[in-house]
C-alpha positions in Angstrom: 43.1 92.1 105.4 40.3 94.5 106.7 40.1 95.8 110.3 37.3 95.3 112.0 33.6 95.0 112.1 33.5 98.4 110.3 35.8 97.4 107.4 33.6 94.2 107.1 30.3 96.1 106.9 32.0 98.7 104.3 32.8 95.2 102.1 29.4 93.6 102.3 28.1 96.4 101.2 30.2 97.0 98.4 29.7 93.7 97.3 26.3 94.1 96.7 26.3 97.0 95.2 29.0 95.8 92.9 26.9 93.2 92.1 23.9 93.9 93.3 21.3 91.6 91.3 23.8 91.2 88.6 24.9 88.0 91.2 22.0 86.0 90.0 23.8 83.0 88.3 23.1 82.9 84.1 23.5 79.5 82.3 26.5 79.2 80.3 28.2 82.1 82.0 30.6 82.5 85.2 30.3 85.7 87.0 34.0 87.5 86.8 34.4 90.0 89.4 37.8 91.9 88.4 39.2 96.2 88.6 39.6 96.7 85.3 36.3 97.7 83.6 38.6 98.6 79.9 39.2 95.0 79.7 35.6 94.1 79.7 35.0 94.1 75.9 38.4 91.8 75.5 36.3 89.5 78.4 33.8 88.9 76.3 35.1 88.5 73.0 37.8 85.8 74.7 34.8 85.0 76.5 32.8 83.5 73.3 35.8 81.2 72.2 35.5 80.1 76.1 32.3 79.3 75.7 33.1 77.2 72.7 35.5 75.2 74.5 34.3 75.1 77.9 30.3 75.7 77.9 30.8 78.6 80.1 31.5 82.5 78.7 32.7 85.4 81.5 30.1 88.1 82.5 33.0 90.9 83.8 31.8 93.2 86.7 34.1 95.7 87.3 35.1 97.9 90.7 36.8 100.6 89.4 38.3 101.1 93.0 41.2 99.6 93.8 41.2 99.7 97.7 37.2 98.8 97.4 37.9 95.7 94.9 40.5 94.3 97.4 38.1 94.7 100.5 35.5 92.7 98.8 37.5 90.1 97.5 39.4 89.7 100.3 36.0 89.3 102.4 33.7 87.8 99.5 35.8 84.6 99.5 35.1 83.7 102.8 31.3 83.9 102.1 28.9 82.4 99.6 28.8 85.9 98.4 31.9 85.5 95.8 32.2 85.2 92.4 33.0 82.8 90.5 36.2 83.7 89.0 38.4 86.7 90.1 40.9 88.4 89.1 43.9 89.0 91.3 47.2 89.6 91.5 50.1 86.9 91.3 53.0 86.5 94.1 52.6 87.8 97.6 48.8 89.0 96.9 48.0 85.6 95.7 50.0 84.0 98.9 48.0 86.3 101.3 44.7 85.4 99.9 45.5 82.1 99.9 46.5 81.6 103.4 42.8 82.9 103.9 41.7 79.3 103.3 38.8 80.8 100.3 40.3 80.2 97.5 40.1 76.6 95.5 43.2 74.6 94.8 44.2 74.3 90.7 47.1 71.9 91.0 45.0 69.7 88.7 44.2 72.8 86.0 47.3 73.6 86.4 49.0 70.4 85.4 46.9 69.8 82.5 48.0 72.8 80.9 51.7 72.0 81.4 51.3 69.3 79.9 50.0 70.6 77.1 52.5 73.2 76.9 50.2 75.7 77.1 52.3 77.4 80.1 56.0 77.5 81.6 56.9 76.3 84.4 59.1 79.3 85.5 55.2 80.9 86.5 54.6 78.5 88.9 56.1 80.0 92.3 54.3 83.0 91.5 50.9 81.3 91.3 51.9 78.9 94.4 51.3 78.9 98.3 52.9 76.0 100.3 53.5 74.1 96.8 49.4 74.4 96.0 48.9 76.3 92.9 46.0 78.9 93.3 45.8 80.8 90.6 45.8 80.3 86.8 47.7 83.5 84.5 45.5 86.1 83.2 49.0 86.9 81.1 52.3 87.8 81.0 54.2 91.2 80.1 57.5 91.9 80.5 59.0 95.7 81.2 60.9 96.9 78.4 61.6 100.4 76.8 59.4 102.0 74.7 61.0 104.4 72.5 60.2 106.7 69.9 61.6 105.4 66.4 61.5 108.6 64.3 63.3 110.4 67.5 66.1 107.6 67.3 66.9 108.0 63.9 66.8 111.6 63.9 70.0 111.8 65.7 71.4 108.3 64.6 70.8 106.3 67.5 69.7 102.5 67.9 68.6 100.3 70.3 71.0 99.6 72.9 73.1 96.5 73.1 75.4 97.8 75.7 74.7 99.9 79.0 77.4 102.3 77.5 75.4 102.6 74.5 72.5 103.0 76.5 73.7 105.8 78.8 75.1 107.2 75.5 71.7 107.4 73.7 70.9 109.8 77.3 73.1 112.1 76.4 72.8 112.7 72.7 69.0 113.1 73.4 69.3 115.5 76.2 71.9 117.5 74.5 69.4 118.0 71.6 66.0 118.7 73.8 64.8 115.1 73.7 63.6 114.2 77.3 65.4 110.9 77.2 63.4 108.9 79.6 60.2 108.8 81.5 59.6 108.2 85.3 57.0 108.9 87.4 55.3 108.1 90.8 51.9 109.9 89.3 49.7 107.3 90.9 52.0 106.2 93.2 52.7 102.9 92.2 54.5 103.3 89.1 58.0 104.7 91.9 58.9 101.2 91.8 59.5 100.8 88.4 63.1 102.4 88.1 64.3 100.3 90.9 63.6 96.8 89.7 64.7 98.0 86.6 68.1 98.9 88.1 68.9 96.6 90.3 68.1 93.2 88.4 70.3 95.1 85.4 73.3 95.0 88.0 72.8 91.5 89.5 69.3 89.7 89.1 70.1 86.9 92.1 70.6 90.1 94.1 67.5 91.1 93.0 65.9 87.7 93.9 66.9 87.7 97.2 66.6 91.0 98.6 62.3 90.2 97.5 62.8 87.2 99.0 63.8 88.9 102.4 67.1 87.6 102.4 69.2 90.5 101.3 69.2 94.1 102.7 68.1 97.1 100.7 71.3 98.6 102.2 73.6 96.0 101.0 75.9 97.7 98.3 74.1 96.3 94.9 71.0 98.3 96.4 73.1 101.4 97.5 74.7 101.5 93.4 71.1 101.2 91.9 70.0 104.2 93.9 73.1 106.0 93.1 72.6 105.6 89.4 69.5 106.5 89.5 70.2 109.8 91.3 72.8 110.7 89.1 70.2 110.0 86.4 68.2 112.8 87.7 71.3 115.2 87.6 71.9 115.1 84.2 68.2 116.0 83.9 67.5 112.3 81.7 64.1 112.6 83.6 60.5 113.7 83.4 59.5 115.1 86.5 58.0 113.1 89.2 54.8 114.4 89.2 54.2 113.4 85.2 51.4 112.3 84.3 52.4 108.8 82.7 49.3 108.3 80.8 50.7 111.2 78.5 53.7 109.6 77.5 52.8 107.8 74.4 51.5 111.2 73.4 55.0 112.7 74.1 56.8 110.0 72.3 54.8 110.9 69.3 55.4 114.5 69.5 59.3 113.8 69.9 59.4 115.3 73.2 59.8 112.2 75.3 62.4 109.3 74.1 61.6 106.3 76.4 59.3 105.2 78.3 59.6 102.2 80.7 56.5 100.3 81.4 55.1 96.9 81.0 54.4 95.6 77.4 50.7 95.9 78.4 51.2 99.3 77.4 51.1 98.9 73.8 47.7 99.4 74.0 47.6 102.9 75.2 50.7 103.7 72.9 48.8 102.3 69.5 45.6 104.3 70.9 47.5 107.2 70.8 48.2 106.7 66.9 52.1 104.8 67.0 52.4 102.0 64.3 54.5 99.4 66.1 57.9 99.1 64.1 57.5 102.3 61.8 56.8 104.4 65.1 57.9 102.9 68.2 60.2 99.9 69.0 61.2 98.4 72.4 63.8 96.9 74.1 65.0 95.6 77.1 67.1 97.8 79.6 71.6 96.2 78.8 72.7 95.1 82.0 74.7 97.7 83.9 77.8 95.5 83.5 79.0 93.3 81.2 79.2 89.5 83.4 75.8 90.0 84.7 73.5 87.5 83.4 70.4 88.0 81.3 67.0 88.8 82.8 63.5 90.4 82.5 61.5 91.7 85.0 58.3 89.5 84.7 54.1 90.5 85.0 51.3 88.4 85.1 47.6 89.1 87.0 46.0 85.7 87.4 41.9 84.1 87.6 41.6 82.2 90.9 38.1 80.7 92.2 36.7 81.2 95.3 36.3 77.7 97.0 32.6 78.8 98.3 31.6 80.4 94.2 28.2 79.9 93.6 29.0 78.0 90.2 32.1 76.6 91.2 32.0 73.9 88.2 31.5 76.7 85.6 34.6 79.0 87.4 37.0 75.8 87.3 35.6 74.8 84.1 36.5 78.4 82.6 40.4 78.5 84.3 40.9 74.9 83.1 40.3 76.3 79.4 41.5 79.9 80.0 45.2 78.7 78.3 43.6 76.8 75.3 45.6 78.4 72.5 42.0 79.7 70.6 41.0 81.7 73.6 44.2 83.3 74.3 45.0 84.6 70.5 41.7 86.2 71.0 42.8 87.6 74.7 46.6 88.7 73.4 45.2 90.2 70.1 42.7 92.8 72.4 45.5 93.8 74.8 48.2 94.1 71.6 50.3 92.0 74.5 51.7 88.5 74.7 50.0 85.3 76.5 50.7 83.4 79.3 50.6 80.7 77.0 54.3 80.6 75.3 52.9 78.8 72.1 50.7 81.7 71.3 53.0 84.4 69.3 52.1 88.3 70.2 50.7 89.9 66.7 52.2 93.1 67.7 55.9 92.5 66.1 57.2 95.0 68.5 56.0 92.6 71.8 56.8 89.7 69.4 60.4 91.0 69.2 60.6 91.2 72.8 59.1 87.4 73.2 61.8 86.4 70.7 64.7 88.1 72.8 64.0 86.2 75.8 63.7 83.3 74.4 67.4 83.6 72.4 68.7 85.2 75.2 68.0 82.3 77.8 66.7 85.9 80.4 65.5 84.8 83.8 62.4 85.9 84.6 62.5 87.9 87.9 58.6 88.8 89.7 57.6 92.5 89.4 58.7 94.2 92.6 54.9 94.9 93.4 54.1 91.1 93.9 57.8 89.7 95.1 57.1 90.5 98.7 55.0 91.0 101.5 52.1 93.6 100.4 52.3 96.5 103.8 56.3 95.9 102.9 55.5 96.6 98.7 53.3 99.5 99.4 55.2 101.0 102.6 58.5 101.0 100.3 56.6 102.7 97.2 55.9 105.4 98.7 59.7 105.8 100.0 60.7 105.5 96.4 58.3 108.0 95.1 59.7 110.4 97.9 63.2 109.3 97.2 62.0 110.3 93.0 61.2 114.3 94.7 64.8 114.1 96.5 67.0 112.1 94.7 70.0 112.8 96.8 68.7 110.6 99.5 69.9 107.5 98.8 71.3 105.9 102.0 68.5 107.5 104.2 65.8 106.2 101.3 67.3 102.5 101.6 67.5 102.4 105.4 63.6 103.4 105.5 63.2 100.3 103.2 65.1 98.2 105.4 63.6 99.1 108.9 60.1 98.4 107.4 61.2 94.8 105.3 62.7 93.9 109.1 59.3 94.3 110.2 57.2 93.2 107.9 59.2 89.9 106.8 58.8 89.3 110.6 55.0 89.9 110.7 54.7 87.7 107.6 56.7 84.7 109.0 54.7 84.7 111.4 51.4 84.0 109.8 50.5 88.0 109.5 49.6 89.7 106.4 
């Protein structure tokens, strides 16, 4: 939340000037006030199929600021300043915004498209507050390994099955000059990625409740993740932490850079860089660490919630009520090469549709990314430890108790009604 009169100011006027006289309503349309202005064009192309189906289209404007889009959000809702659809994040964002008492309740939407199958259920706790759904997915990636195909089969090596197979694949690539895997905290939030990773790979209820706040990052599953990772680093598997992550797929295709762990939203950025999905790259997800620990995937997915004070309030709920309809979102999952939210729209990437099809066969539990499991001062306090922990990896009890002192407090400020 903001502080003060100042930080209330500071969002009024970034919301109109975000807007500015852009927040005149247009018939047909629903202002959608979201952070990502590269996903305008796929906006409006979903956007005409919505209009289709609904009567309304989306008219994206963007804040390319992070910090700025939160402040206005956070403060627009409250107002009869807001959009009419924004996009947000799912989990512990979602819950905080929520408990604001601005946004509009979608059990109904929400139902509907269960019904139709046109959603799982296993999304709903991330879209939830108190049992009151607030928030309809945007869509749904999963993390998974990127790697360079023509780099694999160079030195005879395939996707791992095993996490012996996968630690060997490190080895055989670093002893031939192959930078086996990519990790950054280059815009710091990308530290956490390694550490979800690890620790659902070695016991994903673990994993569940240490978000949850009921399990301590120094417990001994936590303590082993950290570890692993460390000795990761020693053997010199890693980029540096200062790499730029935009330049991986670029790496890949040069055969300088193996893997690279990221969401399956990254497609997009790895096809822009010229990689044909099955001839160039493949992906898979990370083997557990050992061999009794259940199957699961580490789970992504923004959402479009509407502000309870939106100007067109009809055409916001009228466009999340149709968001799911299988026409609009092979439109949306085509223009970010990812898949949908909506399980009975297939990814036409064969690479994402690969992935898709191994978490169904494989029964995987889907586990919340770390960045929306918890309280957000706990997420983004703990970051920043990992990234440090990423410049000294050595410091892995000292890096854990950090996270602990601050999920003590924070957990704490939460129960109690803070953000």
């Amino acid at each position: 939340m903001l502080a003060g009169a100042g930080g209330l100011a500071l969002a009024a006027a970034l919301a109109g000037c975000a807007r500015g006289s852009s927040t005149t309503s247009v018939p047909g349309a629903v202002n959608l006030y979201n952070d990502n202005a590269t996903w305008s064009d796929g906006y409006k192309k979903a956007g005409a199929v919505l209009k289709r189906v609904s009567g309304f289209d989306l008219r994206p404007l963007s804040n390319a600021s992070t910090t700025s889009y939160q402040e206005v959000v956070q403060t627009s809702v409250q107002t009869n300043r807001a959009a009419d659809v924004v996009k947000w994040a799912s989990g512990f964002p979602l819950y905080s915004l929520a408990r604001s008492g601005g946004l509009t309740e979608l059990g109904a939407q929400w139902d509907a498209a269960v019904k139709r199958g046109w959603v799982s259920t296993e999304l709903k706790p991330a879209v939830s507050y108190q049992g009151k759904v607030y928030g309809i997915p945007l869509y749904q990636s999963s993390y998974v390994f990127f790697y360079a195909k023509p780099v694999f089969t160079k030195y005879g090596l395939r996707e791992p099955a095993t996490w012996a197979e996968f630690t060997h694949n490190a080895e055989v690539l670093k002893k031939n000059g192959v930078t086996p895997f990519l990790a950054t905290q280059n815009g710091v939030w990308p530290a956490f990625e390694w550490f979800e990773e690890l620790v659902s790979k070695i016991d994903p209820d673990f994993y569940t409740r240490l978000v949850n706040g009921q399990a301590k990052y120094t417990d001994d599953t936590a303590v082993e993740a950290l570890t692993l990772w460390r000795d990761f680093y020693a053997k010199g598997w890693m980029t540096a932490p200062d790499f730029d992550g935009a330049n991986g797929p670029a790496q890949m295709k040069a055969g300088k850079l193996a893997m690279f762990l990221h969401g399956t939203w990254e497609s997009a950025a790895i096809a822009a860089a010229g990689l044909k999905p099955g001839t160039d790259y493949g992906a898979f997800i990370m083997p557990a660490v050992h061999d009794d620990t259940k199957p699961s995937v580490i789970a992504e997915s923004g959402v479009f919630a509407v502000p309870r004070r939106a100007a067109n309030h009809d055409g916001g709920i009228a466009a999340v009520s149709n968001w799911l309809d299988p026409r609009v979102q092979r439109v949306w999952s085509d223009f970010l090469q990812d898949s949908s939210a909506n399980p009975t729209v297939p990814a036409s990437n064969p690479v994402i549709e690969g992935v898709q099809q191994d978490i169904k066969r494989n029964s995987r539990t889907l586990l919340t990314r770390y960045n929306e499991a918890s309280p957000p001062n706990l997420i983004q306090g703990n970051i920043l430890d990992l990234g440090n922990f990423m410049i000294h990896p050595t410091a892995v009890r000292s890096t854990l108790k950090s996270m602990q002192k601050r999920a003590d407090k924070e957990w704490d400020i939460w129960r109690k009604g803070g953000s």
